[in-house]
C-alpha positions in Angstrom: 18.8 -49.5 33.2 15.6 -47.0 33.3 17.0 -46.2 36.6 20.4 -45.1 35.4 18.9 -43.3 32.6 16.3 -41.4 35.0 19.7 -40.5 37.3 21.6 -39.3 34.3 19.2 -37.0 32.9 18.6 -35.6 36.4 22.1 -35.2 36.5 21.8 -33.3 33.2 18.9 -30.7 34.6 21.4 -29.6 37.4 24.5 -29.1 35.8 25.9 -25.9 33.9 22.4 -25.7 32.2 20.0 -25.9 34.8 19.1 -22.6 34.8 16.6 -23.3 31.4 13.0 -24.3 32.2 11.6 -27.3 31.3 8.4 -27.9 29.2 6.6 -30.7 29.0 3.9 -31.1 26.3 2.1 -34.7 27.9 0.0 -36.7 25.5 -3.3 -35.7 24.2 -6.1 -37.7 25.8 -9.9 -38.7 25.0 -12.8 -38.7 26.9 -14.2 -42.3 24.8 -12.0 -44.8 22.7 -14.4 -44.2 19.4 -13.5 -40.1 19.0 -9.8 -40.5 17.5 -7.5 -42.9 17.2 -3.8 -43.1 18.9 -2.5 -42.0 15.9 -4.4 -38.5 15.7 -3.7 -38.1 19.1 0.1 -38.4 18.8 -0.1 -35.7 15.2 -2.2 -32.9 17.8 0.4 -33.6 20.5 3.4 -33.1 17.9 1.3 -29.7 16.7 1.3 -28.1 20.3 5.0 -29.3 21.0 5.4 -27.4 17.4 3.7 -24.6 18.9 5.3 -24.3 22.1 9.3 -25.0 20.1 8.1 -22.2 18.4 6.9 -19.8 21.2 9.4 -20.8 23.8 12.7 -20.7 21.9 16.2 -21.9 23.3 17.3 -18.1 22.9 14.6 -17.5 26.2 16.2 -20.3 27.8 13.1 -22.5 27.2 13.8 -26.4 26.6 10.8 -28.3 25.2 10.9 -32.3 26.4 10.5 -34.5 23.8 8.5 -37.6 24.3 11.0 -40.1 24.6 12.4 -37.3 27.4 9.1 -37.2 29.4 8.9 -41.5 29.5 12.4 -41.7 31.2 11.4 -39.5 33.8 8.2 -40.9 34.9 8.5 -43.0 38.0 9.1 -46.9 37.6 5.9 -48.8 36.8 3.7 -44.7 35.7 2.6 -45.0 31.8 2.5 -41.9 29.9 -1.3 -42.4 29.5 -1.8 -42.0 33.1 -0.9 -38.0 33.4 -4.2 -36.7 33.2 -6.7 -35.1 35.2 -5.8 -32.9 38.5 -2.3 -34.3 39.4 -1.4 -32.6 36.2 0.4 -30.3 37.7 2.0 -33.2 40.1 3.2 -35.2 37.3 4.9 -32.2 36.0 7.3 -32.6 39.2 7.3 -35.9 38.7 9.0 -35.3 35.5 11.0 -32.7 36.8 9.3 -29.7 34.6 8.7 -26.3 35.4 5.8 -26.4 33.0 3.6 -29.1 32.1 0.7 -28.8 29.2 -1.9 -31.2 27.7 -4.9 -31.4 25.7 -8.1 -33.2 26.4 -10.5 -34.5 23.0 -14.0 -35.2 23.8 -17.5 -35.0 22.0 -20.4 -31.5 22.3 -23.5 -32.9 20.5 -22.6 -33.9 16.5 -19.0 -32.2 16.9 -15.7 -32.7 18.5 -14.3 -30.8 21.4 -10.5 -30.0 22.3 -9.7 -28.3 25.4 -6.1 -27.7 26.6 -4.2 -26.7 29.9 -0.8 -25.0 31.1 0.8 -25.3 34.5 3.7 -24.0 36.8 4.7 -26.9 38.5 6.5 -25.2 40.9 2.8 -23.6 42.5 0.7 -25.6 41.0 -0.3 -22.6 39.2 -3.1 -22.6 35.7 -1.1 -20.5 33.2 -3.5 -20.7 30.4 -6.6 -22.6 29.1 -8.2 -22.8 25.7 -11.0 -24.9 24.1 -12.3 -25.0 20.6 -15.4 -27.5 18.4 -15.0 -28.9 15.4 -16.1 -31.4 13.3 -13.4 -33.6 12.2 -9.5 -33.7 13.6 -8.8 -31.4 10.8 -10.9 -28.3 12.5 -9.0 -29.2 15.6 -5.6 -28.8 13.6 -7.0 -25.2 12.7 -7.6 -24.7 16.6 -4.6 -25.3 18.0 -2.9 -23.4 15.2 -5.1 -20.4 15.8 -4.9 -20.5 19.7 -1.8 -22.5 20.7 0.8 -19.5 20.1 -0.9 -17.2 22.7 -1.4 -20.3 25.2 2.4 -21.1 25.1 3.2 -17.3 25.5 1.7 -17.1 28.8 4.8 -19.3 29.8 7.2 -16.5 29.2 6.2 -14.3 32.3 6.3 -10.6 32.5 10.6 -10.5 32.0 10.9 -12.7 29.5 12.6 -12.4 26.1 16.1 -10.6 27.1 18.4 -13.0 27.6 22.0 -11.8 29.2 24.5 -14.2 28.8 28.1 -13.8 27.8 28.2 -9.8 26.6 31.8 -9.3 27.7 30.7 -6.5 30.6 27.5 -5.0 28.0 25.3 -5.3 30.8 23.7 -1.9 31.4 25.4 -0.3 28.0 22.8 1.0 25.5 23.3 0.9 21.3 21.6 2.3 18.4 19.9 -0.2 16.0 18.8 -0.1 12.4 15.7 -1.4 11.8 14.3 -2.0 8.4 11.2 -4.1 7.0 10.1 -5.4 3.6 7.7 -3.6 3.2 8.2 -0.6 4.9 5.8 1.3 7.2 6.1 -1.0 10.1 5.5 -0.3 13.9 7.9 -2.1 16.0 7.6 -3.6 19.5 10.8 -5.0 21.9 10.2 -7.7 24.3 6.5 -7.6 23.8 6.7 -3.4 24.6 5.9 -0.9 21.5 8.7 1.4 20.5 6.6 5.0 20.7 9.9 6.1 18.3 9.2 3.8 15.9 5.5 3.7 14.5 7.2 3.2 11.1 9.8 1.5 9.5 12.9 2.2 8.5 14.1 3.5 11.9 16.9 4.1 14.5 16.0 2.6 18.2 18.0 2.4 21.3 18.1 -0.8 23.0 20.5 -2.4 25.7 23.1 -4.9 25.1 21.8 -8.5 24.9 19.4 -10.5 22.5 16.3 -8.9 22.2 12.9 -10.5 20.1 12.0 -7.7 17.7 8.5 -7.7 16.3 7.4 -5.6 13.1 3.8 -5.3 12.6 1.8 -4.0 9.4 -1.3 -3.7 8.4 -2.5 -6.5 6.0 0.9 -8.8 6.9 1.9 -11.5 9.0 3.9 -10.5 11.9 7.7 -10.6 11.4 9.7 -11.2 14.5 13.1 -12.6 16.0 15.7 -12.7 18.2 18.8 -10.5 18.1 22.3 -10.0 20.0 23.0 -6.4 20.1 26.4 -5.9 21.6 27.6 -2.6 19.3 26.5 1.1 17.3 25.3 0.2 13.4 24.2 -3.3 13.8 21.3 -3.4 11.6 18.2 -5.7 11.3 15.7 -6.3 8.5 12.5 -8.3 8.6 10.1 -9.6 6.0 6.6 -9.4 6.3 4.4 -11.7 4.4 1.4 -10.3 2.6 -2.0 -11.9 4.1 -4.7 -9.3 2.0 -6.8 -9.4 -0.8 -7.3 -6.2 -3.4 -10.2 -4.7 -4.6 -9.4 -2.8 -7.8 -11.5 0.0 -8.6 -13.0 1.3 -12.0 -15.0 4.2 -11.4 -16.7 6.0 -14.1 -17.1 10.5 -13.0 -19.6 12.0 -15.5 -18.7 15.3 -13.9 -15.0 14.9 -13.6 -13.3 13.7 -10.6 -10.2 11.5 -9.7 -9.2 8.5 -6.8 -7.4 10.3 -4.2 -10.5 12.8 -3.7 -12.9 9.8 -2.4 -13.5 9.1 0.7 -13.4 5.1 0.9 -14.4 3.5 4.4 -13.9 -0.7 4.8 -16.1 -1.9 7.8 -16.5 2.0 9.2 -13.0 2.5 9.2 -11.2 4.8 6.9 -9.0 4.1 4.4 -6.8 6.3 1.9 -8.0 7.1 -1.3 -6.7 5.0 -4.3 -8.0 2.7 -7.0 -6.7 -0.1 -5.0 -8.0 -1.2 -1.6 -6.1 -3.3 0.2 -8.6 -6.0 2.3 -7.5 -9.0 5.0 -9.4 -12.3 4.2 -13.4 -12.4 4.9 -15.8 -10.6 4.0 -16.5 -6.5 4.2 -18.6 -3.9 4.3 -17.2 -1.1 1.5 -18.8 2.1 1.1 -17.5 5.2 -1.5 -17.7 8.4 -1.0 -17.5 11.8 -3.4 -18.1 15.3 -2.7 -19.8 15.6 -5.8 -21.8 12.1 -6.5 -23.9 10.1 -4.3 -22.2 7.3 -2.3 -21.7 3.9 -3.2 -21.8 0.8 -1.1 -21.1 -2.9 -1.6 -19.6 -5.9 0.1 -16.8 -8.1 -1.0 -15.8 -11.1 0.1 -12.0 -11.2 0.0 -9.7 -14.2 -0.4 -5.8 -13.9 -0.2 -3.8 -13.4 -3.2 -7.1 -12.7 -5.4 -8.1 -9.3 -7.2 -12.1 -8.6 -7.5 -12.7 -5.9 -9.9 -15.5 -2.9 -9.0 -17.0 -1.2 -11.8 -19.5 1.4 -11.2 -20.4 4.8 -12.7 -21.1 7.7 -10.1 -24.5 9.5 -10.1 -24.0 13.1 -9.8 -25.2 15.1 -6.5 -28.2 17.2 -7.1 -28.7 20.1 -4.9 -31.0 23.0 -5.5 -30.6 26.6 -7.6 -32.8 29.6 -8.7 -31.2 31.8 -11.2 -32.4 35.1 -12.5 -30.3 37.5 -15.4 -30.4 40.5 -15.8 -28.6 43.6 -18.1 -26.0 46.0 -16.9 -28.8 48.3 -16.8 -31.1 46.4 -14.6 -33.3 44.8 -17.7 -34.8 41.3 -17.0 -32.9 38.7 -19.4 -34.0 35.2 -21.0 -31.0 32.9 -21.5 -30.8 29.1 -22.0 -28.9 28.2 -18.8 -26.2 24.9 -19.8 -24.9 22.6 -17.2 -21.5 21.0 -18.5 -22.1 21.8 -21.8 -26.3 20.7 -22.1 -28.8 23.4 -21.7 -31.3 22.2 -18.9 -33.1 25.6 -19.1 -34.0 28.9 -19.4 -33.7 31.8 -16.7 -34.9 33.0 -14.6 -34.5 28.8 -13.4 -35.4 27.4 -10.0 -34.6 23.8 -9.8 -32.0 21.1 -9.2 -29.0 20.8 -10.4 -25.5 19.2 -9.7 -23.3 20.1 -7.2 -20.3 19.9 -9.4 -21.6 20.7 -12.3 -19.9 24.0 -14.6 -22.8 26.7 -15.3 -23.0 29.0 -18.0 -25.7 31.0 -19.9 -26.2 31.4 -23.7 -27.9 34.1 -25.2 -31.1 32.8 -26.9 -29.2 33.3 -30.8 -26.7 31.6 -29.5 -23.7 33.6 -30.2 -22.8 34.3 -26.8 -21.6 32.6 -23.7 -21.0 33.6 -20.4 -19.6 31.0 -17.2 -21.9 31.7 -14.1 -19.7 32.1 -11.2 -21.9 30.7 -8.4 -21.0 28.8 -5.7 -23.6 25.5 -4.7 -24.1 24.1 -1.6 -25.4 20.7 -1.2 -28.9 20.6 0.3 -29.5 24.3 0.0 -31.4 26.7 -2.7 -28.6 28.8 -3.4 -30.1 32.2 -5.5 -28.0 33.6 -7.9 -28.7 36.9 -10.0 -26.3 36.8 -12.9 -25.7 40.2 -14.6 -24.9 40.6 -18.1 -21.1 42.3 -19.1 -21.2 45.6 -20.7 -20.8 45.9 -24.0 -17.2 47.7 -23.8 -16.2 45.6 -20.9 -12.6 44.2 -20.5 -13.4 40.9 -20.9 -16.4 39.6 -23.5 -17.9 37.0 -24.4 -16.7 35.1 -27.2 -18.5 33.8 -30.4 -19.4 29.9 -29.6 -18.2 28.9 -33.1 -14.9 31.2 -33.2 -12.3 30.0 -35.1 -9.1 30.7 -33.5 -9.8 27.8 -31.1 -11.1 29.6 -27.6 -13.2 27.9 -25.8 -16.7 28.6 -25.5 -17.2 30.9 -22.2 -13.2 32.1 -22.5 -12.6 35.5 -22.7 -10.2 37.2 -24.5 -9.0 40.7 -23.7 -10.5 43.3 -26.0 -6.9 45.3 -26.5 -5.4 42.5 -27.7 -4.8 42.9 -31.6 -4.7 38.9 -32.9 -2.7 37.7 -36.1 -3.4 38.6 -39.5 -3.1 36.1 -42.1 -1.3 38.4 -44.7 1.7 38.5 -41.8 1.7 34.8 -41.4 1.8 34.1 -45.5 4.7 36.9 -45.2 6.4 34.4 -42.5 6.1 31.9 -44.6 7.6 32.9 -47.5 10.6 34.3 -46.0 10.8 31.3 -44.0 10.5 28.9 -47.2 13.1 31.7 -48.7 15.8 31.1 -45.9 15.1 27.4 -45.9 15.7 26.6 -49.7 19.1 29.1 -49.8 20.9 27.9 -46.7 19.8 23.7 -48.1 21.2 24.9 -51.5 24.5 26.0 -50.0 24.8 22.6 -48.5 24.5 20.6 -51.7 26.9 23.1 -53.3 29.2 22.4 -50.7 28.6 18.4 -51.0 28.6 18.7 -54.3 32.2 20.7 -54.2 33.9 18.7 -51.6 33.0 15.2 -53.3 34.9 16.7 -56.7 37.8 17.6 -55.0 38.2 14.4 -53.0 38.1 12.5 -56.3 40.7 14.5 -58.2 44.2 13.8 -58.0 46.8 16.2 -56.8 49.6 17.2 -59.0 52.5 17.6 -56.3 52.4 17.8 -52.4 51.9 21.5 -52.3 48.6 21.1 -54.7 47.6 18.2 -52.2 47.9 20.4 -49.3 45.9 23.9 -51.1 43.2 21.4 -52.3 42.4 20.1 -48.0 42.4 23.5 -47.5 39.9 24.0 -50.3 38.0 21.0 -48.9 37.8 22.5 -45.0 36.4 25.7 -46.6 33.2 24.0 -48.0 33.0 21.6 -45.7 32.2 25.2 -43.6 30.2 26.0 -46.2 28.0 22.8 -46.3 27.6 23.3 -42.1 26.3 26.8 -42.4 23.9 25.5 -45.5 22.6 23.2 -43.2 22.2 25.2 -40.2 20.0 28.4 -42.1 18.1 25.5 -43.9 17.0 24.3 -40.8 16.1 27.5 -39.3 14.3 28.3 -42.2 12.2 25.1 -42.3 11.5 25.3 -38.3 10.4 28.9 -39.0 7.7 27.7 -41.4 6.7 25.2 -39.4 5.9 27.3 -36.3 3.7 30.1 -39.4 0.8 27.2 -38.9 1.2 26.4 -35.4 0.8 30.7 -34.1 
């Protein structure tokens, strides 16, 4: 019966299908009966024939042999235990394979080793190799999860992943695909080469007809890929890319004034755009802040997916250095009390630090007047600065600290322009309370009117007819009311505003 069996399912590699390849994923062996039991050894099996199922699809003409495939091929009286060691290669023929794999579990001092192998039967050729430690069979799980997808990839050769079969004379015809990603921004690559056109998504590429694997890539995602027929113009594709980062929220504190998108923000040397959030893969990183005018900031984070870590810090302005002198329009040494943001931090003529950022003016010493020093700092230099007082009868002048129509201190305001009386706005006012009161009164006349008529009853149909007409006029009447009464109320509104 095993015979027949073996004879059919030879039958079945050369029929129609016999151009697909093979795979054969042989039992996981160990090196001493104590480090895992059958069991564990069967589950790591299953994981690298889950690996390679899922690297070497059916759409690249891969077939993966199941277990119960691989025992009806071996030769009468051969136990699946005994493919091992060098004929590995040897039993892949045996099996009829074109690529055999297996995994070997043995001990390195207090932990446990797993090493794997890949062959071409056909040459007896090592595709691929990996090995990994770990204490328990769960840190071999992680392993073969990290390295199995690139070991099983080295089975696709350099051609791989276009597959022509049944495009209806396609062959050599080129279309124009639409490619999009959730999220966008993605660079794309086709059959394992990067699309130069296409360094973010959504985009238009130009591929020939057949199925084509279509990878998206983004920073701080999974990788999205999959197979596609393309066989016309306008097909479109869209992939979904699954979120693998962390995000550092930001709550910066600038004494001097400042916002996000001015830092420079660098995670492990490389940097990154400026925002309040920062976008981090899991482990841990080296963050450091930059600002123009504060000194830099540095921490590390250790960053899980999924979480938020807040960072709340308050910037330390910049110092650099500054001697100021003053003097009058006519060349007469000046004492003024020089303010930085607001605070006087001295007197001129000054020679000291001060911060880069920071907004200079001078206040004469009765403090009356205030004038912004136009000087430009430079960090890590004495900049001198000789700040000469406005003429009296200048264009623009100084303004009194405690004015009263609202300036700012250190505004100017031109000297030709004639400001507001109050007897002009009380004017305003009352004509505006004047135009107000009459047009509201005409309203409630005309309310007042058209309610009486509506309420009387008409005497015959040609009294019924002059009394709507009576009723349209104040109905006009109670409009226009409205309308000045509004005016007028608006107007002496905007008397306490100007």
């Amino acid at each position: 019966m095993k015979r027949f069996a073996y004879l059919l399912f030879t039958v079945f590699l050369l029929s129609g299908i016999s151009f697909a390849k093979f795979v054969a994923v042989l039992e996981t062996m160990s090196d001493g009966n104590d480090q895992l039991s059958l069991t564990e050894r069967q589950f790591l099996t299953n994981m690298l024939r889950e690996q390679a199922v899922r690297e070497l699809p059916a759409e690249l003409n891969f077939t993966i042999m199941t277990r119960e495939n691989i025992m009806m091929m071996l030769p009468p009286g051969k136990a699946i235990e005994d493919c091992e060691g060098s004929c590995l290669a040897e039993t892949g023929k045996n099996i009829a394979a074109d690529y055999v794999a297996q995994a070997r579990v043995g001990k390195v001092g207090d932990n446990l080793s797993i090493s794997a192998e890949i062959y071409e039967t056909a040459g007896s050729k090592l595709l691929a190799s990996f090995n990994g430690l770990g204490a328990d069979v769960n840190a071999l799980m992680n392993v073969i999860q990290e390295k199995g997808p690139e070991f099983f990839r080295k089975a696709r050769g350099g051609t791989t992943g276009i597959v022509r079969t049944g495009m209806d004379g396609l062959e050599n015809q080129s279309f124009v695909l639409q490619v999009s990603t959730n999220p966008q921004g993605a660079a794309l690559s086709v059959d394992g080469r990067p699309v130069p056109s296409c360094t973010s998504t959504p985009c238009q590429i130009l591929v020939e007809a057949g199925e084509h694997r279509i990878v998206a890539v983004l920073e701080h995602h999974e990788d999205a890929e999959g197979v596609f027929k393309v066989n016309q113009n306008g097909q479109t594709v869209s992939l979904d890319l699954v979120p693998r980062y962390g995000t550092v929220q930001l709550d910066l504190d600038f004494p001097l004034g400042g916002t996000y998108d001015e830092l420079e923000i660098k995670v492990d040397g490389k940097l990154v755009k400026g925002s309040d959030k920062v976008l981090m893969d899991p482990g841990t990183h080296a963050v450091s802040i930059g600002h123009r005018c504060y000194s830099p900031i540095s921490f590390q984070v250790g960053m899980v997916k999924d979480k938020i870590e807040t960072f709340k810090e308050s910037f330390k302005p910049l110092n650099t250095g500054l001697s100021l002198t003053a003097h009058s329009a006519s060349g007469e040494s000046r004492t003024y009390n020089l303010l930085s943001n607001g605070t006087i931090v001295g007197k001129t003529p000054f020679s000291g630090s001060i911060p880069l950022c920071a907004k200079l003016s001078v206040e004469s010493m009765n403090g009356n007047e205030v004038y912004p020093v136009d000087v430009e700092l430079v960090q890590g230099q004495v900049v001198s600065f000789d700040f000469v007082e406005p003429a009296p009868n200048a264009e623009n002048i100084a303004v009194d600290k405690l004015n009263t129509d609202g300036s700012q201190i250190g505004e100017s305001i031109p000297a030709n322009v004639e400001q507001p009386k109050s007897g002009v706005r009380m004017g305003l006012r009352i004509t505006s309370g004047v135009v107000s009161a009459l047009g509201f009164g005409a309203a409630l006349y005309g309310i007042i009117k058209m309610k009486n008529l509506a309420n009387e009853a008409p005497d015959n149909k040609k009294d019924y007819e002059a009394r709507l007409d009576d009723i349209d006029n104040h109905e006009w009447f109670r409009r226009f009311g409205l309308l000045f009464g509004g005016i007028g109320l608006v107007g002496f509104g905007l008397t306490f505003v100007f």
